[in-house]
C-alpha positions in Angstrom: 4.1 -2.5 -5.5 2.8 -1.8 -2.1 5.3 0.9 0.3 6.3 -2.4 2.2 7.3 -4.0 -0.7 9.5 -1.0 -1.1 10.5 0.7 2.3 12.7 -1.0 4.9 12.2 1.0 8.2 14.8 1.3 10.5 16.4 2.7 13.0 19.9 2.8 13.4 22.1 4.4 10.5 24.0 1.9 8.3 27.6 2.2 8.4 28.2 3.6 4.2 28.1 6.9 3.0 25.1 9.3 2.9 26.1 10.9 0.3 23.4 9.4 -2.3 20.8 9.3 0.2 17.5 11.0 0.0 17.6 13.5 2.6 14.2 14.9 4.0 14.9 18.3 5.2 12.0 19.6 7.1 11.4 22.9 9.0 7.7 22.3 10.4 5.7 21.2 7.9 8.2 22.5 4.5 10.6 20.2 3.1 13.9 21.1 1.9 13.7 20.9 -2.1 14.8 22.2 -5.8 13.3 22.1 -9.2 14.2 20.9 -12.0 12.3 20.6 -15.3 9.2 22.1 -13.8 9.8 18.6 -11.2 10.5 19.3 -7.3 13.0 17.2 -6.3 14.2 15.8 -2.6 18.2 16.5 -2.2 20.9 14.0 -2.1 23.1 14.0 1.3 25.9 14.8 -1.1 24.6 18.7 -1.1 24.4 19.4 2.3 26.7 17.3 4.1 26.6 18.8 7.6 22.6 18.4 7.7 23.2 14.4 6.9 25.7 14.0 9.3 23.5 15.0 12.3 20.0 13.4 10.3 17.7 10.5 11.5 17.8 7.3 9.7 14.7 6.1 8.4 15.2 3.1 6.3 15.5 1.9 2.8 13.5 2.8 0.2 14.1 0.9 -3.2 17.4 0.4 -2.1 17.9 4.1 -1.4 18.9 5.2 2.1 16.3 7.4 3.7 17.3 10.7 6.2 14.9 13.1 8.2 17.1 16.1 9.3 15.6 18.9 11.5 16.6 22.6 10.2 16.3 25.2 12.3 13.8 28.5 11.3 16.4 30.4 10.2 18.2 27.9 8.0 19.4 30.0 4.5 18.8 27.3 2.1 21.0 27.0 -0.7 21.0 28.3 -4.1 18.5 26.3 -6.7 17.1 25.0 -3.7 13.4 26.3 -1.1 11.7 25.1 1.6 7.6 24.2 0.3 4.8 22.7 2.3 5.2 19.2 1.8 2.0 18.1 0.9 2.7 20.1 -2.7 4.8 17.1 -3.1 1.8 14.9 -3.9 2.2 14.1 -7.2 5.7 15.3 -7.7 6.8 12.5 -6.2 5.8 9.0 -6.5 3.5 7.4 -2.9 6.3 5.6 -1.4 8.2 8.6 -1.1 5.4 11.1 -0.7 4.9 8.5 2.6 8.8 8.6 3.6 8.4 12.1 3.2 5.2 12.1 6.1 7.0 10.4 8.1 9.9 12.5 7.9 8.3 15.4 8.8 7.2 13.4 12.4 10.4 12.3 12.8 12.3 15.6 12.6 9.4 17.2 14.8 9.9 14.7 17.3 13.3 15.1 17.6 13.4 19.1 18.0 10.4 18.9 20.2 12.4 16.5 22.6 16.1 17.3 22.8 15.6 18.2 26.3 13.5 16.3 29.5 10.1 18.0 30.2 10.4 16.7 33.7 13.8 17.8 34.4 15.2 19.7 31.4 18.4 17.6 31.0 19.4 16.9 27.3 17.9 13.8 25.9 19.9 10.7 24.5 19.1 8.6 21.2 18.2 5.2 22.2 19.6 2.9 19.9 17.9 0.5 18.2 14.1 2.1 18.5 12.7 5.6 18.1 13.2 7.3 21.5 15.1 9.4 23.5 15.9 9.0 26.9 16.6 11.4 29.8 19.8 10.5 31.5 18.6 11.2 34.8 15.1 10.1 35.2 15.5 7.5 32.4 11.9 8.9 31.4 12.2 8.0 27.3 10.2 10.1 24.8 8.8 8.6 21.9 7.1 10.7 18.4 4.1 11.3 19.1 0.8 9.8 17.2 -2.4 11.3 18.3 -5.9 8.8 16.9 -8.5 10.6 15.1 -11.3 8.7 13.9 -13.3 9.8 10.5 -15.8 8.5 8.8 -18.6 8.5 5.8 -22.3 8.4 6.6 -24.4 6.9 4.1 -28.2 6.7 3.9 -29.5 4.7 0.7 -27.6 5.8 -2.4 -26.7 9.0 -0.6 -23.8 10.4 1.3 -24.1 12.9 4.3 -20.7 15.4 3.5 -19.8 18.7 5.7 -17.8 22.0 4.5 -15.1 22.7 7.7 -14.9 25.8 8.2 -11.2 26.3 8.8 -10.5 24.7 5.3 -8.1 26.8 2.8 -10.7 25.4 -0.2 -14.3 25.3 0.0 -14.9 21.4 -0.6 -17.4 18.8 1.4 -15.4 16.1 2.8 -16.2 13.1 6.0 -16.3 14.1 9.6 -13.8 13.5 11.7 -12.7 14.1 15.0 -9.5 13.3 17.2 -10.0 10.9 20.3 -10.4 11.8 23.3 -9.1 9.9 26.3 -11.2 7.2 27.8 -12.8 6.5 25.0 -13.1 3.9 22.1 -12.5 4.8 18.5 -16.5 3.7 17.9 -17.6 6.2 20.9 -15.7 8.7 19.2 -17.2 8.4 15.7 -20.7 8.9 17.4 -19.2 11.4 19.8 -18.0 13.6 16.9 -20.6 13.1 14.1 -23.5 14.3 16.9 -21.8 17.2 17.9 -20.7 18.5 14.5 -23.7 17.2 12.2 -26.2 16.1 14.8 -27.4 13.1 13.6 -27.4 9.3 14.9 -25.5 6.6 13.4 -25.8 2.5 13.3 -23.8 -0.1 11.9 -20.5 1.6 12.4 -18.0 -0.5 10.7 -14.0 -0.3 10.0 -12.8 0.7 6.9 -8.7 1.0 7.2 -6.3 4.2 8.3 -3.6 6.3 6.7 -1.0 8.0 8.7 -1.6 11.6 8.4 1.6 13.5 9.5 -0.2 16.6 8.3 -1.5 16.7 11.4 0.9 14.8 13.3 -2.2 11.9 13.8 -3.2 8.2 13.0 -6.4 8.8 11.2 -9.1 5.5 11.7 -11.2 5.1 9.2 -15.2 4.2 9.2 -18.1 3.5 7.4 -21.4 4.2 9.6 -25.0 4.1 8.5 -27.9 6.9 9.1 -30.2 5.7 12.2 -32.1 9.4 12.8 -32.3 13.0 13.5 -31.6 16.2 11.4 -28.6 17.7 10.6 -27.6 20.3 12.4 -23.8 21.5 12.1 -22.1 22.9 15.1 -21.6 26.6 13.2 -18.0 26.2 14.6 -15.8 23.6 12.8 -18.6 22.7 10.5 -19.6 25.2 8.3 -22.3 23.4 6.6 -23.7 19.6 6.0 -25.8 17.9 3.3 -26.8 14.8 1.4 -25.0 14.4 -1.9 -25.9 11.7 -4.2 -23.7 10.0 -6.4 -24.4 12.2 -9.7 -24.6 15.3 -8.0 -21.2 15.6 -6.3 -19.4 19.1 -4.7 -15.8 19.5 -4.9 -14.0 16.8 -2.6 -11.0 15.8 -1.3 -7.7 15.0 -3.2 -7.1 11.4 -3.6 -4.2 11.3 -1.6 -6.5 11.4 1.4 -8.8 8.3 3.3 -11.7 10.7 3.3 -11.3 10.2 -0.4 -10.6 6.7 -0.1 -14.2 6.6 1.8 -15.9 8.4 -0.7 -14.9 6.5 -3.8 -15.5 3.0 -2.6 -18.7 4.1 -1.4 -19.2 5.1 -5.0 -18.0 1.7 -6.8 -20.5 0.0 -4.4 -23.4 2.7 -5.6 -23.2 1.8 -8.7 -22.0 -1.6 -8.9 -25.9 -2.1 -6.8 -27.1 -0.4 -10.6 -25.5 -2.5 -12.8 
């Protein structure tokens, strides 16, 4: 079952008790959890009452009522329970709600990052009925914020052309990718990034699907895009190193959580379904 078959979004809090809810906790990029059985585990709005009171509603997810509540730094949590980066969830969890919990952790950023105007610094107002707030004075509303990258696999034959980043906590090859960059279109920026940080050209680029990726508060857009020339040459910045892998001969890559994975594999499939 597909997360729309199972998540409701919404906006404006239902009028029954939170007490069962699944509340989603976050201080930055850590959610709120306990363990239980070796299992991490989301709390109910039962255990911390005063955090769902003041929480954001985010829909229904297998008929479950779904909170994001902002905690401040120095939030004590309580006993049996500890803050851990979210994405440790994958896997503890099942997807739908390793996705609530993403978009949980936009949601509460959004919230703390606009409680006051930038313009005017007067305390922003929830706007019923859509994801905003509103400055009383200038009216100027403030919405989360969702910033495109674009990122895609490079094939060339039965081969695929995968970088190391250098800023990565594991050494694994994965796709390049790149955020936008105003002005331009999500194809300009796949060239755009793969010739700065690999150097080579590209033809044929062709849209493959996007994930949310609250990780790092972005839409990520993904693409397929062929080899048309020149050798790679990394940028010695972001991009640590670049090569040609072949099907069989594969380096560590990325979890499958991921659409860089999702690029990867159905590359894969299509490799050797062209065997068979």
């Amino acid at each position: 079952m597909s997360l729309l078959q199972r998540f409701q979004p919404g906006y404006d809090p239902p009028a029954r008790s939170r007490d069962s809810a699944l509340l989603f906790a976050a201080r930055g990029m850590d959610l709120l959890v306990s363990e239980r059985d070796g299992r991490l585990e989301l709390p109910r709005g039962s255990v911390l009452p005063q955090t769902a009171s003041g929480a954001h509603f985010l829909g229904v997810l297998d008929e479950i009522d779904c909170y994001a509540a902002p905690v401040p730094g120095d939030f004590a949590p309580p006993d049996g329970m500890k803050f851990v980066p979210a994405r440790s969830l994958y896997k503890q969890v099942d997807e739908a709600t390793f996705a609530v919990a993403g978009r949980a952790l936009s949601i509460a950023e959004w919230d703390l990052n606009h409680r006051f105007c930038g313009k005017c610094g007067t305390a922003t107002h929830l706007v019923p009925g859509e994801r905003a707030r509103r400055c009383p004075v200038d009216h100027t509303p403030f919405y989360p914020r969702i910033s495109p990258a674009v990122i895609v696999l490079i094939t060339r034959g039965d081969e695929m052309l995968l970088a190391r980043n250098a800023s990565f906590p594991e050494p694994f090859f994965s796709t390049v990718a790149g955020f936008v960059d105003p002005g331009e279109s999500l194809e300009e920026t796949v060239r755009r990034e793969v010739k700065e940080e690999v150097g080579v050209e590209l033809k044929d680029v062709i849209y493959f699907g996007s994930q949310p990726w609250p990780f790092g508060r972005s839409l990520m857009v993904g693409f397929m895009a062929e080899y048309a020339g020149g050798d790679i040459a990394v940028d010695g910045k972001e991009i640590a190193e670049a090569r040609w892998f072949g099907v069989d001969d594969l380096p560590r890559i990325p979890p499958r959580l991921s659409i860089a994975r999702h690029l990867i594999d159905t590359f894969i499939d299509r490799v050797k379904a062209r065997r068979t």
